[in-house]
Each structure stands twice: as C-alpha cells, then as structure tokens.
C-alpha positions in Angstrom: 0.0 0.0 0.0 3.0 2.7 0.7 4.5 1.6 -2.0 1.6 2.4 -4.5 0.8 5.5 -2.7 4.6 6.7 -3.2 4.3 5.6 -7.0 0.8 7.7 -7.4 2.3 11.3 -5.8 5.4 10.7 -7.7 3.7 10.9 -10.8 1.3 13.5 -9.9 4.1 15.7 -8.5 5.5 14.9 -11.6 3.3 16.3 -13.3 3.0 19.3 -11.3 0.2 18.7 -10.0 -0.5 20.9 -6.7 -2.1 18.2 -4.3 -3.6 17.6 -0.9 -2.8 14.4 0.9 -5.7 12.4 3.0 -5.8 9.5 4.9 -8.2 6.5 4.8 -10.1 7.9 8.0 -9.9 11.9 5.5 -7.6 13.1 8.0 -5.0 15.8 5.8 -1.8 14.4 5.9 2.1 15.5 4.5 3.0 12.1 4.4 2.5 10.3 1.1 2.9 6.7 2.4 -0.2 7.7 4.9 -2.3 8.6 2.5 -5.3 6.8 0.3 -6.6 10.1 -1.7 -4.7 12.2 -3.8 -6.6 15.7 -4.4 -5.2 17.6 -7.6 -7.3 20.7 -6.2 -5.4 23.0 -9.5 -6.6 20.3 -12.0 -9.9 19.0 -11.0 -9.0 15.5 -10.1 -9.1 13.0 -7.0 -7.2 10.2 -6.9 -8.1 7.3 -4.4 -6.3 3.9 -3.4 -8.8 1.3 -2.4 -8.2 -2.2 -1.0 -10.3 -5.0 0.6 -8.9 -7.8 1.9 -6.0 -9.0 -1.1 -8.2 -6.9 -3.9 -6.5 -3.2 -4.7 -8.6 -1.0 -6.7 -7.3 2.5 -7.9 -10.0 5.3 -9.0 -9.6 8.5 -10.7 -12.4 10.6 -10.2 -12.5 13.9 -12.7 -14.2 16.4 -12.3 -16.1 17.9 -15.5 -12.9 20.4 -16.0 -10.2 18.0 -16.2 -9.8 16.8 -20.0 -9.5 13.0 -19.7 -7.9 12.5 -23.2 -5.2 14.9 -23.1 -4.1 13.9 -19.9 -4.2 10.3 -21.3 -0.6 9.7 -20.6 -0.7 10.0 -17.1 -3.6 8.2 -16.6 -2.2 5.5 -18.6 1.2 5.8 -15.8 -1.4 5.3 -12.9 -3.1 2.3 -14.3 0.1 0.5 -15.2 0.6 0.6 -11.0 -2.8 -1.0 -10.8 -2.0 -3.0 -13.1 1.8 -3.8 -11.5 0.0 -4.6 -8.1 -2.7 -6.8 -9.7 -4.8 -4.5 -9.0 -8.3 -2.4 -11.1 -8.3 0.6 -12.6 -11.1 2.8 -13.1 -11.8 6.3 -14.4 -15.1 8.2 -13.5 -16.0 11.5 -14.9 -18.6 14.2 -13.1 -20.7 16.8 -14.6 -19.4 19.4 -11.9 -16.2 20.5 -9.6 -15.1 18.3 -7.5 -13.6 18.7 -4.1 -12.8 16.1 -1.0 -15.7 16.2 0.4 -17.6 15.0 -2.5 -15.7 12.0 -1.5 -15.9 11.8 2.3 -17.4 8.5 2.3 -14.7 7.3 0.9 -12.7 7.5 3.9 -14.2 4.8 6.0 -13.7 0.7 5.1 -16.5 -1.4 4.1 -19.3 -1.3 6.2 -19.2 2.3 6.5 -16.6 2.5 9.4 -13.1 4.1 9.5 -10.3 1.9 11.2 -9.8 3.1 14.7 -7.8 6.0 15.2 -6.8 8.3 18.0 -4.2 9.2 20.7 -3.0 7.3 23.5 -5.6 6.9 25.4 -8.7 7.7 23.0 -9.7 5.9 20.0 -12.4 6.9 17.2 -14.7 5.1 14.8 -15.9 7.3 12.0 -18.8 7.4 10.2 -20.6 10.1 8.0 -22.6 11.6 10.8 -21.2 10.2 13.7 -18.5 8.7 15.6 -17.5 5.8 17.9 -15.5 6.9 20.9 -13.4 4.4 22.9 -12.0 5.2 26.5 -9.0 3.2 26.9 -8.1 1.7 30.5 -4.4 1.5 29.4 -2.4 3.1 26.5 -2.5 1.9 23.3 0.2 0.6 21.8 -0.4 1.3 18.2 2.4 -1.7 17.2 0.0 -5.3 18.4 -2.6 -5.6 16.1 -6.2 -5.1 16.9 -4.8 -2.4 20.5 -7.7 0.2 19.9 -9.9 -2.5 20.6 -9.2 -3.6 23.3 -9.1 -2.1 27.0 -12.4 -0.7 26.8 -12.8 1.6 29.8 -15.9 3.5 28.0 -17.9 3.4 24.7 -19.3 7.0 23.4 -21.3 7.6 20.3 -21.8 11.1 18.9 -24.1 12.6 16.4 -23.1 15.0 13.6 -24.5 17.8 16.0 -21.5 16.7 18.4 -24.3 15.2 21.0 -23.0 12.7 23.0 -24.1 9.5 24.1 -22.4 6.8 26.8 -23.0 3.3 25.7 -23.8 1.5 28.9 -22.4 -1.5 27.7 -18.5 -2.3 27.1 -19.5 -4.1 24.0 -18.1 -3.3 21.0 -20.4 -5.2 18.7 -23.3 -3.2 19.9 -21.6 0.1 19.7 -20.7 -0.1 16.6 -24.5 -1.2 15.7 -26.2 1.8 17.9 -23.3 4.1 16.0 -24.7 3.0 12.9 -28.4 4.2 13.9 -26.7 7.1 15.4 -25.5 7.7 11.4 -28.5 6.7 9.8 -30.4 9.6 11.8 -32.0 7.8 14.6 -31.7 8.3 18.6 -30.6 5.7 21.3 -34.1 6.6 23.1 -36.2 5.6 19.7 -38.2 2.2 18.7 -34.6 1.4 17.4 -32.2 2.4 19.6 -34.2 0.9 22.3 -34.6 -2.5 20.2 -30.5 -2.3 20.3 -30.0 -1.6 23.9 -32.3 -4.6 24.6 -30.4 -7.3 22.1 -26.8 -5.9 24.1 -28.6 -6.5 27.2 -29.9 -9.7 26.7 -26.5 -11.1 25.3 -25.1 -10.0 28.9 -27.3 -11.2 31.1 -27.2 -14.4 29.0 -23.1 -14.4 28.9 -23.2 -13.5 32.4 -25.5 -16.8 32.8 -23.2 -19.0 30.4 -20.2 -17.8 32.9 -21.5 -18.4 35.7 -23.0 -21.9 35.2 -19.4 -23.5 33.5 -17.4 -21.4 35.9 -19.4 -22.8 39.0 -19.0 -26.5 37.1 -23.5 -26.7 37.0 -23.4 -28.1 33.5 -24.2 -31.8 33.5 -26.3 -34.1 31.8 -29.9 -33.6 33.2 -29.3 -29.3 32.1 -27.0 -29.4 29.2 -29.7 -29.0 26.8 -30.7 -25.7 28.4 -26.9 -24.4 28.3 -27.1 -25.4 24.7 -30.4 -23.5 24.2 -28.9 -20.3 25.8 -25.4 -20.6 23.7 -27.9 -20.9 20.5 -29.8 -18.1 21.5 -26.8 -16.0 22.4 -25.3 -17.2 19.3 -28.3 -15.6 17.0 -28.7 -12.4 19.3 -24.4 -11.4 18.3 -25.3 -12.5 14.9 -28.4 -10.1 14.3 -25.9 -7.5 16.5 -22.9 -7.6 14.2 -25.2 -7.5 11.2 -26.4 -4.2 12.3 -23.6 -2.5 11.7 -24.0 -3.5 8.1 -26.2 -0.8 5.9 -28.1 -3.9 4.4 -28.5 -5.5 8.2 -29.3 -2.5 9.4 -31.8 -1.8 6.6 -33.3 -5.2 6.9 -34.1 -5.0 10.8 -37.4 -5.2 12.5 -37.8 -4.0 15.6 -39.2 -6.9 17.9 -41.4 -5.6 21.0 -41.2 -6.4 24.4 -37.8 -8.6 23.5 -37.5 -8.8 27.6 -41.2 -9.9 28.6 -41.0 -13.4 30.4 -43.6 -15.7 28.4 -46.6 -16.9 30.4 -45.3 -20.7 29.8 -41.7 -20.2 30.7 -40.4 -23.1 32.3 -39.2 -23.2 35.7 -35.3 -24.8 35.6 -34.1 -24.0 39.0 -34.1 -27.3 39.9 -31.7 -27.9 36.7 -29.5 -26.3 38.3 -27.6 -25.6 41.7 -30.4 -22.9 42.9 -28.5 -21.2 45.9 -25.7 -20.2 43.6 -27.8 -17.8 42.0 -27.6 -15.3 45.0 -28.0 -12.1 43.7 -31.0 -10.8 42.5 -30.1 -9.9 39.1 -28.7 -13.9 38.1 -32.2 -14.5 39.9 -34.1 -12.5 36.9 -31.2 -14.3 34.4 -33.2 -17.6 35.3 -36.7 -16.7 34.7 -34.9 -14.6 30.9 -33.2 -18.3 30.3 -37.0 -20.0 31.1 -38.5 -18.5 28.5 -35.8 -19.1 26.1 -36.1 -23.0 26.6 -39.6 -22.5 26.1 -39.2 -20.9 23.0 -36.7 -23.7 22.1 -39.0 -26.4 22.8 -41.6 -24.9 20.5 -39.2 -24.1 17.4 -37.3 -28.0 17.9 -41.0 -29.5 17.8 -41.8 -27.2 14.4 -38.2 -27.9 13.1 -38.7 -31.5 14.2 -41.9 -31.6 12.3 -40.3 -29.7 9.0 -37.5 -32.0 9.0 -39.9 -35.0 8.9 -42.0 -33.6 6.4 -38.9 -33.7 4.0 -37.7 -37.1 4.6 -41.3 -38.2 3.9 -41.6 -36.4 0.7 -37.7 -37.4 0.0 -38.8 -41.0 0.6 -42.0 -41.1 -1.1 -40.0 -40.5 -4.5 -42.1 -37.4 -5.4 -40.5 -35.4 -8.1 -38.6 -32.6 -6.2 -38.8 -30.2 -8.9 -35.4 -28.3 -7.7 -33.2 -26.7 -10.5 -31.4 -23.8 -10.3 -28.4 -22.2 -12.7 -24.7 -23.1 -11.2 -23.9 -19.4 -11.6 -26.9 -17.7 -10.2 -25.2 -14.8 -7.4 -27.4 -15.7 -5.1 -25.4 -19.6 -5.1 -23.4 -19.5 -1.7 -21.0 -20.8 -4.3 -21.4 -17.1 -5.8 -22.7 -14.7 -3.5 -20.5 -12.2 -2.1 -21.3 -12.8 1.3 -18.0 -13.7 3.1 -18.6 -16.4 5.7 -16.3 -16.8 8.9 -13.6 -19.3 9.5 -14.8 -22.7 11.3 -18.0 -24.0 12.1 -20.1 -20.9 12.3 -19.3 -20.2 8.9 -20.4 -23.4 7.9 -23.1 -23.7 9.1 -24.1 -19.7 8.3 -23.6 -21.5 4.5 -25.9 -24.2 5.0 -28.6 -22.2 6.1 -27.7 -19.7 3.1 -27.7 -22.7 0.7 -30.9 -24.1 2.5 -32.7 -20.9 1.4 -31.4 -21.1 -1.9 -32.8 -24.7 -2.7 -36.2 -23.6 -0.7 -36.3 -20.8 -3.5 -36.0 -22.7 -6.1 -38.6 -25.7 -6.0 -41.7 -25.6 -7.5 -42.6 -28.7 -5.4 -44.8 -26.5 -3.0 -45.0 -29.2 -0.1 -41.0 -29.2 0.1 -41.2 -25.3 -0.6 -42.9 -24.9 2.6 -41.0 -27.3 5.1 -37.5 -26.1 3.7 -38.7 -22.1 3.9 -39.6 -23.3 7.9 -36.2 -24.9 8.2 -34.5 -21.9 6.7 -36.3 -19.3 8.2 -35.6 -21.1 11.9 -31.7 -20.1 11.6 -30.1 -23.6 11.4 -27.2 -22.0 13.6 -30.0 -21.6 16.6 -30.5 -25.6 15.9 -28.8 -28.9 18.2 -26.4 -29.6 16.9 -27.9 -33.1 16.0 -30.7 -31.2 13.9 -28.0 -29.5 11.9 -26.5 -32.7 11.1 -29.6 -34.1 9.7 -30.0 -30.8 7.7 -26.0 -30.7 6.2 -27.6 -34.6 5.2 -31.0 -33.4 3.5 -29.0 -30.5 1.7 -26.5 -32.7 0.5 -29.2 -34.9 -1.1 -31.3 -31.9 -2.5 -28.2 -30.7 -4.1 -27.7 -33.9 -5.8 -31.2 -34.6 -6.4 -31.8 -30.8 -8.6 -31.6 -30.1 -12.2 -28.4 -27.5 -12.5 -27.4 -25.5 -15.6 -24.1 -24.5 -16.6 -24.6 -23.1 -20.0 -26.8 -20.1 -20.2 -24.7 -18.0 -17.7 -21.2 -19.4 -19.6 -22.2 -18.2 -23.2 -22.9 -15.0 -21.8 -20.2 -14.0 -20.4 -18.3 -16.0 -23.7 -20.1 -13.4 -25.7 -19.3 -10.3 -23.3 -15.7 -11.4 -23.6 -15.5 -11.4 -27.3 -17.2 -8.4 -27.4 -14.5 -6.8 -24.5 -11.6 -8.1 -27.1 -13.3 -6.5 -29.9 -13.7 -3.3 -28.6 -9.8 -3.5 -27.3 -8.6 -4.1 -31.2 -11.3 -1.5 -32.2 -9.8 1.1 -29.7 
C-alpha cells in the first residue's frame, strides 16, 4: 500500500500537480505513504487507493474540467501501478467541480466505518454523521494488532451535532450497531435504539448466565440441553448485533417488541441447576430470561422436528422434487459475495444460506414450505444433532436438482469477445 501510494504522488508531482494528501479515516496528511486520496485541487482531479482484503482497486475521479484524453498519458502511468500490483483501474468523470468532500465516504472501510484511530488513550470510529468513541483503560500501543480494541474503559457515540451518548455497555459489537443508527439519523431513546440496547442486554445477562453456570461447574447431563439452548440463542442475538452495523443488516431490521417480557409458559429450571448459587437478585431474573428461552426452544425444535420429517417423507416417497437452479446464479453460496467466517459458524451460516437457496427454487410446494420453515428457523439456533440431519438433506437436495451450466457461460463468452473486440477497435 505505501509503495503504490509513493508511486501515485510521484507521478502526480511529476506532473506538477499541486495536491492535498488524506488518509483512509480523510484526515490531511504530508506524508505520502499515509495517504489513500490524492486531491489535484489546481486540476480538478481525486485520486483514491482502495483495498479489501487482497483486492486493490485505484479510482480517478475527474471532475467535469479536467480533460481526460489529453491527460491520457498520465492516466495510462497510474493504471500500469494497478496493473503492476494486480490491481483495477477505473476512471469516472462528473458533470461538476469536485472537491474532498464529495468524496468523504470514501474514507471509511467497508461497512461504512473508519479503522480506529486516535491518541493514547482515546480511539475513534468514524462514520458520515457520527462517531464511535473508545475510552482506553491502558495506553494503546499502536504496534499489536487489533490495540484500539481492546481495553475498553468506556464506549461514546456522537451525532453529527457533536451530541453525545455513553453506551452502557462495554461491548463493542453493539456500539458499533447503535453508531450506525446514530449515522442513519436515529436516537438511542427511539423504537430502534431501544430495540438495540435490549439485544446488548440480553446477550449479557445471557453471557453472564453462560459464565456463571461453567465457571461454577453446573453443567451436567440432566441441564445441558438448556446451556445449549442459551449458547444458540446468544449465538443468534451477536449474529443479528454484528449484522447491524451493516447498511443492508441494518436496513433489513425489525424491531421486535417487548424482547425482555417473560412468556406466560416459561419453564421453571431451577431445579436444573444448583439454585442457591444464583444469589443475587439480578442472576435471579437471568433464570426466569433463560425459562422463557427454553420454552421458546422447545416450541421451534417441535416445528423444526416436524419440517424435517416432512422432508424425509416427501424425499422417501420419491415425489419429483422439482429443484433446478443455474450453477452461476449470485445468489449460489458458491457465488454470492457474502464472506462467511472461518470454522463451524461459517459453515453452518452457508448451509442455512444454501438451504434458502434450494427452498427458492422448488416448485414442489409441499418441500417449498418445510425447507422455507427450516431456513427461516436459523439452522445456527439448531442442536447440533438437527443441523447434522440438515447438512444430510442439503446434500441430497443438491444432488437430487436439475443445474445448468450453460446459459450464464455463453454470456459471459459473448461479453468477452465483445471486451476483445472493442480493445482491437480502440
């Protein structure tokens, strides 16, 4: 990355171009190998560096007074250190002036957030129109990996107006996703915000369960099941947490009401456990939050229980499943751009992607339904036994469908030959 940056300011200084230097977070920097944009403010151009995980990209932006074709040559030196790093080039041109903060979104990473920044004992998070503050309990030291992470003393989150909020939980997950509501307009005291502060308290009080039961050695086998149910549960509540600070998880969140009212036919499990270890009132109110959730388990494993059976019976009774599906649809796990995790969460955050990919595409309306009630159950919140016999079905579904290879292939034969022709026309 310094390298390219050094090879992009010494062509533009080269060209005498008068420039101002930003970093990725669109703080003004002097130093070339800091910086990802490269304002040209005498010539009506904005150079920016952009890189995801091992993919660089490098955009010229012009603005509608800088003449693309005669400044063809240096253009041409830019994309051949794309090109050197394996990297894309691409030009866009604008119908007006630019200036840098035409481009401010372009100084945070994907997902909308900057990478932490700060001094010693402060870090920030920006966004558009607001900012994550971290309180650190010890210094950061900028050289281990991941430091402005960690050591949380305090979380803040401010608004555009510089209104400032204290997180009351020293969870970063959930900062980030109230930060993000903070951005997209909306108050920590709204339907929203509220919704939020509910999912971060419920994963505490259910950590704070999950702690105490292992670290007091209560887990055995007349209450594993329960400490299974809980880790399932906690497992989906992070899940829909981290996904809020995505704009399309954010977008595609319903507020749920009353997430903390105790159902009516919550079971009692204090006889499950070791009762008079729970001696403060607040692990007390943990019990009758980790009640209800077995309750709620019990009802989703009997209507998963019952899906699942439903599609062994119509897998047995050799009905025609009526699946088929083009290899190179995007919305294939195989294609999709969704990046899953490392390990077994990933996996199984596949299999309940490619679950809901076969559901969409059978016209078998029996097997339509049961796998739409398999997928829409969140096979991560499943036993682990249930997922096993799901991995099983999918892999037989996947076997069993009709997939096409060619439709998708000759198009994008035909949009190569017509890419090569247009490179010999040009």
């Amino acid at each position: 990355m310094n390298e390219i940056a050094n090879e992009i300011f010494n062509i533009l200084k080269g060209a005498n171009y008068k420039l101002r230097l930003f970093t990725s977070e669109g703080i003004k920097t002097t130093n070339p190998e800091e910086a990802t944009r490269f304002y040209a403010f005498d010539q009506d151009l904005m150079i920016t560096i952009r890189k995801e995980d091992a993919k660089t990209e490098i955009l010229a932006q012009a603005g509608q007074d800088y003449d693309i074709p005669s400044n063809k040559a240096l253009l041409d030196s830019v994309k051949s250190v794309a090109h050197k790093n394996l990297g894309e080039f691409t030009v866009r041109k604008f119908n007006k002036q630019i200036a840098p903060k035409d481009f401010a979104h372009q100084s945070v990473v994907q997902e909308g957030f900057s990478k932490p920044f700060g001094s010693i004992k402060t870090s920030y998070i920006q966004l558009p129109e607001a900012r994550l503050i971290i309180k650190h309990s010890k210094g950061v030291n900028e050289e281990v990996r991941g430091a402005r992470s960690r050591n949380i003393h305090s979380l803040f989150i401010e608004n555009s107006q510089g209104e400032k909020f204290k997180f009351p939980h020293r969870y970063m997950a959930g900062a980030k996703a109230m930060a993000m509501h903070v951005n997209e307009g909306g108050t920590p005291y709204d339907a929203k915000g509220e919704a939020i502060l509910a999912l971060c308290e419920e994963i505490a009080d259910l950590n704070k369960f999950v702690r105490h039961v292992k670290n007091n050695n209560l887990v055995n086998e007349t209450n594993g099941d329960i400490v299974e149910a809980v880790q399932s549960k906690l497992a989906g509540y992070k899940n829909t947490i981290n996904s809020l600070s995505t704009q399309r998880g954010y977008n595609n969140f319903q507020v749920q009401e009353n997430i903390e009212e105790i159902d009516e036919n919550s079971v009692d499990i204090t006889e499950k456990f070791l009762y008079n270890t729970f001696t403060t009132e607040d692990l007390n109110t943990i019990l009758s939050k980790v009640g209800r959730i077995v309750a709620e388990n019990r009802r989703e494993s009997e209507i998963h229980k019952e899906a699942l059976q439903r599609v062994i019976e119509i897998i047995n009774s050799k009905q025609d499943l009526k699946i088929s599906y083009d290899e190179n649809d995007p919305d294939h796990p195989n294609n999709a751009k969704t990046k899953f995790a490392f390990g077994a969460d990933g996996d199984v955050a596949r299999l309940n992607m490619l679950l809901g990919f076969i559901a969409s595409n059978t016209k078998n309306d029996d097997l339509w339904n049961a796998l739409h009630v398999l997928a829409d159950g969140m096979v991560h919140q499943m036993s682990n036994a249930y997922q096993e016999v799901v991995k099983k079905i999918v892999d037989y579904l996947v076997k069993s469908a009709n997939v096409t290879k060619e439709s998708q292939v000759a198009v994008s034969l035909d949009e190569d030959i017509v890419l090569e022709l247009r490179k010999r026309i040009s």
